[in-house]
PAFI-868975 format. One record per residue (C-alpha): residue in one letter; y, z, x. Coordinates in Angstrom, 3 decimals. Layout:
<pts>
@residuo=a	y=Y	z=Z	x=X .
...
</pts>
This chain:
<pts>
@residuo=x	y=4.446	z=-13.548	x=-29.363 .
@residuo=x	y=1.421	z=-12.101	x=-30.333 .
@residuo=x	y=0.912	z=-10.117	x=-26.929 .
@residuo=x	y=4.670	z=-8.683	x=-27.567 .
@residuo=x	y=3.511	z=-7.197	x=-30.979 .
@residuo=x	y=0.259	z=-6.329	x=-29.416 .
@residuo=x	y=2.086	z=-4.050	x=-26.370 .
@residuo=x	y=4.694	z=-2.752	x=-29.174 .
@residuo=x	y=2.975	z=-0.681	x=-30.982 .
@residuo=x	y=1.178	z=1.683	x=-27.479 .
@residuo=x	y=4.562	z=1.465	x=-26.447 .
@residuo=x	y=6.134	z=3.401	x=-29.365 .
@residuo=x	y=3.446	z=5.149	x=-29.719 .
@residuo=x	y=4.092	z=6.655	x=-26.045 .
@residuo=x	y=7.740	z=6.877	x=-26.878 .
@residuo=x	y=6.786	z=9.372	x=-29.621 .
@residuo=x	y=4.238	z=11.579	x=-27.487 .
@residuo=x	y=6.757	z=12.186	x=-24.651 .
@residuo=x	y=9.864	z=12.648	x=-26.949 .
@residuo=x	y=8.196	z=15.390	x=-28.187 .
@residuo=x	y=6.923	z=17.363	x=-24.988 .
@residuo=x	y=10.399	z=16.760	x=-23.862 .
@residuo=x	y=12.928	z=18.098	x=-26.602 .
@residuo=x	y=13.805	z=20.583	x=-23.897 .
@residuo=x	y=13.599	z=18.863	x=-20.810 .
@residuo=x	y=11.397	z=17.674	x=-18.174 .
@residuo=x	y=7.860	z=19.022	x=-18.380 .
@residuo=x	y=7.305	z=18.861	x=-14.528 .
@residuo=x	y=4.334	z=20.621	x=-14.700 .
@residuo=x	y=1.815	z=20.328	x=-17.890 .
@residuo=x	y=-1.332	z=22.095	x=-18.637 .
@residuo=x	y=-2.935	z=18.673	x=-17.785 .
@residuo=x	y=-3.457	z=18.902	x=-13.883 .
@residuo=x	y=-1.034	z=16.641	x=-12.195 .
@residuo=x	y=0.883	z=15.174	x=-15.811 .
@residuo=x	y=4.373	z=15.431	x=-15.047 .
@residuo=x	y=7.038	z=14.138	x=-18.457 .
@residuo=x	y=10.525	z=13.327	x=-18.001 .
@residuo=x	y=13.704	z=12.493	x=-19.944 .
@residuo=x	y=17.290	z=11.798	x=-18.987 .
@residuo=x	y=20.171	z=10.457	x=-21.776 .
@residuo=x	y=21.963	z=9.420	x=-18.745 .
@residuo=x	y=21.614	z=6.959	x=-16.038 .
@residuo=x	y=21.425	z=9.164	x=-12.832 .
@residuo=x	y=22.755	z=8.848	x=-8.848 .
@residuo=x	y=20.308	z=7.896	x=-6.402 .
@residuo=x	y=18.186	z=10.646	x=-5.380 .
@residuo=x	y=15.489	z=11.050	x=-2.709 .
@residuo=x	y=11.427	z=11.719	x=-3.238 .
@residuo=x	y=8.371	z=12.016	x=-2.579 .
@residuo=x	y=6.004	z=9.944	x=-3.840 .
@residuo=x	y=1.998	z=11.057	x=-3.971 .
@residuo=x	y=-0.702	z=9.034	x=-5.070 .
@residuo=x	y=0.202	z=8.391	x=-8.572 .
@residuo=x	y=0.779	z=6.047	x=-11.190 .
@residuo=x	y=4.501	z=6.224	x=-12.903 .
@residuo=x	y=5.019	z=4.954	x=-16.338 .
@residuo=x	y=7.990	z=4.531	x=-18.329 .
@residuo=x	y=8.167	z=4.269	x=-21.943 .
@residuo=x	y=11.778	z=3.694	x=-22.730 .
@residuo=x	y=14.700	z=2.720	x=-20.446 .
@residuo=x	y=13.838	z=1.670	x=-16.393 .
@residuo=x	y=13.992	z=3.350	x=-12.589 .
@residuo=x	y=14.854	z=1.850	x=-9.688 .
@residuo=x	y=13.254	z=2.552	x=-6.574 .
@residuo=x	y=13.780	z=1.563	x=-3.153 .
@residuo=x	y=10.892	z=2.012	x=-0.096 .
@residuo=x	y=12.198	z=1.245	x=3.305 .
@residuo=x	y=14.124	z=-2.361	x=2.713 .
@residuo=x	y=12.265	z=-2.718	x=-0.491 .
@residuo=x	y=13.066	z=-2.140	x=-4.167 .
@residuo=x	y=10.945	z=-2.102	x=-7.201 .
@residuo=x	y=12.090	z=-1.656	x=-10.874 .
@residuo=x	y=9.664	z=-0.624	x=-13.748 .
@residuo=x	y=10.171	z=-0.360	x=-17.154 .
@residuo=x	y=8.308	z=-0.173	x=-20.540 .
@residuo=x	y=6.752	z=-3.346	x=-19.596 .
@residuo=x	y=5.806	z=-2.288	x=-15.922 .
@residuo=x	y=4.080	z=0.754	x=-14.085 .
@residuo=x	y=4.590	z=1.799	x=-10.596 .
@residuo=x	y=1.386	z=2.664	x=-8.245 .
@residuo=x	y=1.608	z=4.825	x=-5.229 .
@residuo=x	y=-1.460	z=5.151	x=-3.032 .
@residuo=x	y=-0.565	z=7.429	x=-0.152 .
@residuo=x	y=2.487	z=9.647	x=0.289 .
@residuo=x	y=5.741	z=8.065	x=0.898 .
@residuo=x	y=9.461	z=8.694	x=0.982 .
@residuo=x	y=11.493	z=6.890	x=-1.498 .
@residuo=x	y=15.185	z=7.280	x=-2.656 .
@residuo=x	y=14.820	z=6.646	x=-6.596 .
@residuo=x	y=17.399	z=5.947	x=-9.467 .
@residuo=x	y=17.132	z=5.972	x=-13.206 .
@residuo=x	y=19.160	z=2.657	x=-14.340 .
@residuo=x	y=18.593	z=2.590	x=-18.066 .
@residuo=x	y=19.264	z=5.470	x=-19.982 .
@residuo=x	y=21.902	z=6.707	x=-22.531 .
@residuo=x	y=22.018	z=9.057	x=-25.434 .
@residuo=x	y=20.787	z=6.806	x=-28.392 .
@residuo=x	y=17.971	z=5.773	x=-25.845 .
@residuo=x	y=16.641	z=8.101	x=-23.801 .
@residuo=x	y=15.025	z=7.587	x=-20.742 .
@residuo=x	y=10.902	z=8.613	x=-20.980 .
@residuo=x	y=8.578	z=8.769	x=-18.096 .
@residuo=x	y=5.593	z=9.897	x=-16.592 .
@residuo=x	y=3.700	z=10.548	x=-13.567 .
@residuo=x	y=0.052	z=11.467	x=-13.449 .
@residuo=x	y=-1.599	z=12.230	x=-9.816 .
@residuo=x	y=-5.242	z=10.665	x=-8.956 .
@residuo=x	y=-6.965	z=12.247	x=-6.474 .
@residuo=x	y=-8.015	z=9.284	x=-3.618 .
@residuo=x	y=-11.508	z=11.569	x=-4.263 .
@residuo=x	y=-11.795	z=10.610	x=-7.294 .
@residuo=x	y=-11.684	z=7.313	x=-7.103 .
@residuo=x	y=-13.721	z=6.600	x=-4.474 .
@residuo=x	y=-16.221	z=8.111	x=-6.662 .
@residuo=x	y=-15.768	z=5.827	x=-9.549 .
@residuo=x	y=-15.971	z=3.343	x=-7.344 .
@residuo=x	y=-19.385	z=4.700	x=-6.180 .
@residuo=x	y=-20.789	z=5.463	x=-9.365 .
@residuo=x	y=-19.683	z=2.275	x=-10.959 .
@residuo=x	y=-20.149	z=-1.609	x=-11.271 .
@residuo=x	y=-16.793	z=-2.687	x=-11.123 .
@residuo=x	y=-16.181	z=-6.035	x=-11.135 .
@residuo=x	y=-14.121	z=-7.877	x=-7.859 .
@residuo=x	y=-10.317	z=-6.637	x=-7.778 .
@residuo=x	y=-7.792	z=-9.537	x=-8.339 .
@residuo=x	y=-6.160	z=-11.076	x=-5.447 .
@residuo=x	y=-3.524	z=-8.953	x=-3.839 .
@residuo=x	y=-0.731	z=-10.667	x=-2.232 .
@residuo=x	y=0.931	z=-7.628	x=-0.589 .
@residuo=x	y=-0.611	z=-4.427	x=1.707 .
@residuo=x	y=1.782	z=-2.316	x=0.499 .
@residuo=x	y=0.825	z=1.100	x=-0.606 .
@residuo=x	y=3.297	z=1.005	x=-3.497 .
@residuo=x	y=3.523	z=-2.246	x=-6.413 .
@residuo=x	y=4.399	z=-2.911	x=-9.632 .
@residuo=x	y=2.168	z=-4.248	x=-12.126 .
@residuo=x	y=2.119	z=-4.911	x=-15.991 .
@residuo=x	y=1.049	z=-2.355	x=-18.736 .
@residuo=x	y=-1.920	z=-3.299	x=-20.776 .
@residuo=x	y=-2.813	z=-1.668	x=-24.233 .
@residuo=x	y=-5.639	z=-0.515	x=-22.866 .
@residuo=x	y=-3.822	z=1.241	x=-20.364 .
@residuo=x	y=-0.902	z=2.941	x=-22.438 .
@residuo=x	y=-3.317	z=3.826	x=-25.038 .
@residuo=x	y=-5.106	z=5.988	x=-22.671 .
@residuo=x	y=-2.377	z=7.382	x=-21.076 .
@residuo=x	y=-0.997	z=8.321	x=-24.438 .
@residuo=x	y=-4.285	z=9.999	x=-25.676 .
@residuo=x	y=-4.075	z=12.109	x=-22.675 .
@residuo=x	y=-0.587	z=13.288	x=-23.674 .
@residuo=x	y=-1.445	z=14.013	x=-26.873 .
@residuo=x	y=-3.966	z=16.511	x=-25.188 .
@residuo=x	y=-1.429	z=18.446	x=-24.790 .
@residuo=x	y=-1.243	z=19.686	x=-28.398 .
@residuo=x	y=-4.739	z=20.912	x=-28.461 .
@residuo=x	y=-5.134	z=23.094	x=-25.189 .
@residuo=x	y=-8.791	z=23.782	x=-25.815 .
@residuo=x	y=-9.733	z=20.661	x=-25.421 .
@residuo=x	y=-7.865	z=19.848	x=-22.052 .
@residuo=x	y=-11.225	z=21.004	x=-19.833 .
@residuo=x	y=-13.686	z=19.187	x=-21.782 .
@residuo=x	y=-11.524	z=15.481	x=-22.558 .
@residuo=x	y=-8.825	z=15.364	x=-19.961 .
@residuo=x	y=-10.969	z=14.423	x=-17.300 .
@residuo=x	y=-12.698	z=11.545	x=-19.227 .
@residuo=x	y=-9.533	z=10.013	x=-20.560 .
@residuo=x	y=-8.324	z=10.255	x=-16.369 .
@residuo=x	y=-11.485	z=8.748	x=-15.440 .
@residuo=x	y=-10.681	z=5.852	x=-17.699 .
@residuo=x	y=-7.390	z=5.438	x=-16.450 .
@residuo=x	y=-8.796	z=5.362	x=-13.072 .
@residuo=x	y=-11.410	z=2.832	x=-14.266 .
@residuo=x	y=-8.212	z=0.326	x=-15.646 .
@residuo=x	y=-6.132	z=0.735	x=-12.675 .
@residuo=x	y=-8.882	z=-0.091	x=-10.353 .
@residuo=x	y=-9.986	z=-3.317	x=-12.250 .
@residuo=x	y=-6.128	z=-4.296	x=-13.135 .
@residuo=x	y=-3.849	z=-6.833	x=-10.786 .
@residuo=x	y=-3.158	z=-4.046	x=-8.752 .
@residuo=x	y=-6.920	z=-2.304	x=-8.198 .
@residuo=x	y=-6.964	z=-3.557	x=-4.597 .
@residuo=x	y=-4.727	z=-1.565	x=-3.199 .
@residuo=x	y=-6.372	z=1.843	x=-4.627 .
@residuo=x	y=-9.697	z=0.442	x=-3.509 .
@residuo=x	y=-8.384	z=-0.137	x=0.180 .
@residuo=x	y=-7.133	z=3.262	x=0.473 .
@residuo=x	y=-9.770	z=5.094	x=-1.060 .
@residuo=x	y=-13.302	z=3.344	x=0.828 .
@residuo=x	y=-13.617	z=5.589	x=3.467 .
@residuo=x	y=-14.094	z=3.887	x=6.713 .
@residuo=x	y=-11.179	z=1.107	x=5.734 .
@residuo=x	y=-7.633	z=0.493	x=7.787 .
@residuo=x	y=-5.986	z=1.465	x=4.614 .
@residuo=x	y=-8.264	z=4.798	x=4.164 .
@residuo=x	y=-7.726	z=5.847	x=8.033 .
@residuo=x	y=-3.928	z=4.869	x=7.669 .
@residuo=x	y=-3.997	z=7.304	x=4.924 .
@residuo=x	y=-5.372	z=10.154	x=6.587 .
@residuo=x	y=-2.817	z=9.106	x=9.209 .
@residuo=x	y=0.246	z=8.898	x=6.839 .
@residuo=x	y=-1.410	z=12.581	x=5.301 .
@residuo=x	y=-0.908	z=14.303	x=8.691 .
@residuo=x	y=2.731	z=13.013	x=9.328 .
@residuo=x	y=3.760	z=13.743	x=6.120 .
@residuo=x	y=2.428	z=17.717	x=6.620 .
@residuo=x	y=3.609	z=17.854	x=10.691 .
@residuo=x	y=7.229	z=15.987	x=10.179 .
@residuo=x	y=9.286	z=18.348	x=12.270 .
@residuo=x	y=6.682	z=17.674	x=15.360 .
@residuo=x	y=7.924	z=15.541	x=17.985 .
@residuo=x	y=6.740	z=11.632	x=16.835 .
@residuo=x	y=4.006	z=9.708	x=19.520 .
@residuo=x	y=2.564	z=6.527	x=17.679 .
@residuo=x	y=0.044	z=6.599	x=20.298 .
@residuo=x	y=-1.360	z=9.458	x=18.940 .
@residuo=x	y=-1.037	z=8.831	x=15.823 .
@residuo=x	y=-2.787	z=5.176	x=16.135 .
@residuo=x	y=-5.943	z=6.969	x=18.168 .
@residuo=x	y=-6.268	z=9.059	x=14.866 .
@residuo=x	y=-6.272	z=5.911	x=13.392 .
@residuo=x	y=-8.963	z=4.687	x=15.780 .
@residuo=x	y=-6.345	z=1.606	x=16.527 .
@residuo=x	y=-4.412	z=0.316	x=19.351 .
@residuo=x	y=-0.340	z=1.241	x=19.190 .
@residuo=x	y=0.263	z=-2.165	x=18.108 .
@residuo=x	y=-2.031	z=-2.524	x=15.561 .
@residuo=x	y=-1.162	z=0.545	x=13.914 .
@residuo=x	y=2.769	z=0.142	x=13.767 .
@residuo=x	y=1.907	z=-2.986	x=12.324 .
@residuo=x	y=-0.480	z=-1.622	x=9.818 .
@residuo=x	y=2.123	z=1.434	x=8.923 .
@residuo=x	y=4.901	z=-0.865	x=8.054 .
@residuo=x	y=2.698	z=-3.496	x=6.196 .
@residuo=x	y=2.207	z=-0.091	x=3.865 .
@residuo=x	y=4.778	z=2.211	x=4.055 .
@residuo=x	y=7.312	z=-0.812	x=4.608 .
@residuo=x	y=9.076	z=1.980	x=7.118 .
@residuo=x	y=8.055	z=2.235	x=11.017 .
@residuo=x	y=6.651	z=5.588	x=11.694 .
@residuo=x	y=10.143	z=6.798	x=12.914 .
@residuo=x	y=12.097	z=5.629	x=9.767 .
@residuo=x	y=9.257	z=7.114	x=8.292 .
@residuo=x	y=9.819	z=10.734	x=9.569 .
@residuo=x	y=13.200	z=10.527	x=9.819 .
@residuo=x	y=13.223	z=10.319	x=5.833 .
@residuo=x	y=11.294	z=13.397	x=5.305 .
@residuo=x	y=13.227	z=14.954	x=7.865 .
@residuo=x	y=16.520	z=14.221	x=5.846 .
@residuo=x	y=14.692	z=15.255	x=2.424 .
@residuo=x	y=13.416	z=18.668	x=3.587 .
@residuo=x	y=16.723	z=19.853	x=5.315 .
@residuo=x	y=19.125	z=18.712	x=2.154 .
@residuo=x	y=16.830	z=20.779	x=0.328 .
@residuo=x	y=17.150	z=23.600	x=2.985 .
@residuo=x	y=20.735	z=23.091	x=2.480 .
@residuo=x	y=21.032	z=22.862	x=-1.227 .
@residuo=x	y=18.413	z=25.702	x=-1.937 .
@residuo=x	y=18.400	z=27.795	x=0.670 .
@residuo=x	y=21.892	z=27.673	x=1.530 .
@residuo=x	y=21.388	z=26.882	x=5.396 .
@residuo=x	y=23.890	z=25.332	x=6.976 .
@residuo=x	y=23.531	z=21.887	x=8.568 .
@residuo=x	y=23.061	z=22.544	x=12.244 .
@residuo=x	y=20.475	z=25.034	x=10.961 .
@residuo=x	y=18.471	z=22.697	x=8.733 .
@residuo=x	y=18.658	z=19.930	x=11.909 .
@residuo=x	y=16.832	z=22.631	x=13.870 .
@residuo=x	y=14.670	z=23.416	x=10.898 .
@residuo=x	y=13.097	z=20.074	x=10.498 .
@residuo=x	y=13.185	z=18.899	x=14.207 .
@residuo=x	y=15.921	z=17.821	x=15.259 .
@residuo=x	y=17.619	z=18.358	x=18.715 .
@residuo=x	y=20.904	z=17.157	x=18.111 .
@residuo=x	y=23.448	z=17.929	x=15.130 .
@residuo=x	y=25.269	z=14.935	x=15.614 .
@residuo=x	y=22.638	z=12.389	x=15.285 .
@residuo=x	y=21.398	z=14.646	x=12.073 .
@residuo=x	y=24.880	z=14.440	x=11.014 .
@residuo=x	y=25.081	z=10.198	x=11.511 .
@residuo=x	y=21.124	z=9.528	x=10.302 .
@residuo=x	y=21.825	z=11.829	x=7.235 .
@residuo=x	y=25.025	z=10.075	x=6.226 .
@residuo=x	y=23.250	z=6.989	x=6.411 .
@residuo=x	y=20.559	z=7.684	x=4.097 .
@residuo=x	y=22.776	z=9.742	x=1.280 .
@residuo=x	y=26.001	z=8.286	x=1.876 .
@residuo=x	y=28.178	z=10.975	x=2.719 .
@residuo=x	y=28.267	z=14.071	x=5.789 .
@residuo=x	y=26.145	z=16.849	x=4.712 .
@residuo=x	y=28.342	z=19.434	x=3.471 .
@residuo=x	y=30.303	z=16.954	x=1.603 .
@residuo=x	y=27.179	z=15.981	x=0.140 .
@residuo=x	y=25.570	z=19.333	x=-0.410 .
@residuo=x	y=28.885	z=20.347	x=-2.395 .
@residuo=x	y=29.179	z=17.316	x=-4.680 .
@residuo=x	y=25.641	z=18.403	x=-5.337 .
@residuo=x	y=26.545	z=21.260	x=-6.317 .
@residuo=x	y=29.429	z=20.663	x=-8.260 .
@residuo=x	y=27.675	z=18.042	x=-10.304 .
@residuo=x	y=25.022	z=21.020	x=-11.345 .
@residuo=x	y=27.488	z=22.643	x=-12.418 .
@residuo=x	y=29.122	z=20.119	x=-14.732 .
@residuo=x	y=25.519	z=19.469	x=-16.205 .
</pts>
């Protein structure tokens, strides 16, 4: 009981900060570098992502997410980490007008904490009983406290140079010695498997529409080709191919939906050589053809 009340009070106290950056709507880009705020009264469809190294909070309500055949929820209680890129399909499941939905996402830079790591005497990290790249762990009071004081940065400007990047540093500091501090520390060491699959997962991410050759791929990864698939589904919990094949299908129903191509046009445009099997992968993943999909898109912007 007394560790409810104790986690209570940050987690109001978060409520509060991003209500009010977000009385008109998602703040996807702050003057902090990389603090993204977000509110929806409504529980939302399932839509696809990108996921950078990050940590996601939410204050009020809960997301689902799913990763390859996995699925993680987080909530007030819970944060999400993300260590290297990866494509996710992503659903708010707790929100409604009385209680909004609040979240955040603040980016770490992988340089950043490898340096803590250098300049500091951390203590061991706590077992880990998965390799994936992605987890959910609890929220301290230490943690929310910070994460709130960095917020509240946001209503004194002139101060964002000189504090922001102490407060990150700290946050840094709690992730790395919390339950789920291995998993930052494997991918940030340079010279580790998880560092070099990194790199790897980097350079796919950027070159998507390029023809996929794991061998390749694994000599950049200084492994043999069946080491590395192993490796790259241990983390991404995709293979490399299901791994492509989602940012292939995330960049062309943007193409479609933004930039009004049509869909043998965004196939080409992402790389790939046949409509048809765009057509059949793309229903797979969002549930319906593409133009059907593009245009219930639409029309539900344009009953928001």
């Amino acid at each position: 009981m007394n560790a409810e009340k104790s986690i209570a009070a940050p987690i109001k106290a978060l409520i509060k900060a991003i209500a009010h950056f977000t009385e008109k709507g998602n703040q996807e880009e702050t003057a902090i570098d990389g603090l993204a705020l977000y509110t929806s009264r409504t529980t939302t469809d399932p839509f696809t992502g990108v996921y950078e190294p990050s940590i996601c909070i939410v204050a009020q309500g809960a997301k689902r997410l799913h990763l390859g055949e996995d699925s993680f929820v987080y909530d007030a209680r819970h944060h999400l980490i993300t260590s290297v890129q990866l494509p996710t399909v992503v659903r708010i499941i707790d929100a409604s007008p009385k209680q909004p939905y609040y979240g955040l996402r603040l980016k770490f830079n992988l340089r950043e904490v490898a340096q803590l790591m250098v300049d500091s005497d951390l203590p061991p990290p706590k077992a880990q009983q998965s390799k994936r790249a992605m987890a959910v762990g609890a929220n301290t009071v230490e943690l929310l406290d910070a994460v709130t004081r960095l917020i509240k940065l946001l209503n004194n400007p002139q101060d964002i140079p000189i504090l922001a990047p102490t407060i990150q540093r700290e946050i840094i500091y709690r992730l790395l010695t919390g339950e789920l501090g291995g998993r930052l520390r494997q991918i940030a060491s340079g010279g580790s498997q998880g560092h070099q699959m990194a790199k790897v997962i980097d350079w796919l991410s950027d070159h998507y529409t390029q023809p996929l050759k794991v061998e390749e791929l694994a000599q950049k990864a200084g492994m043999s080709a069946s080491t590395f698939h192993h490796h790259f589904r241990n983390i991404t919990a995709m293979s490399p191919l299901q791994f492509q094949k989602q940012l292939r299908l995330r960049e062309a129903r943007r193409l479609m939906l933004m930039e009004k191509q049509d869909a043998a046009t965004a196939s080409f445009s992402v790389g790939y050589e046949s409509p048809s099997q765009f057509s059949r992968e793309y229903s797979r993943l969002f549930g319906a053809p593409p133009m059907r999909d593009i245009a219930n898109l639409q029309q539900m912007a344009q009953a928001s």
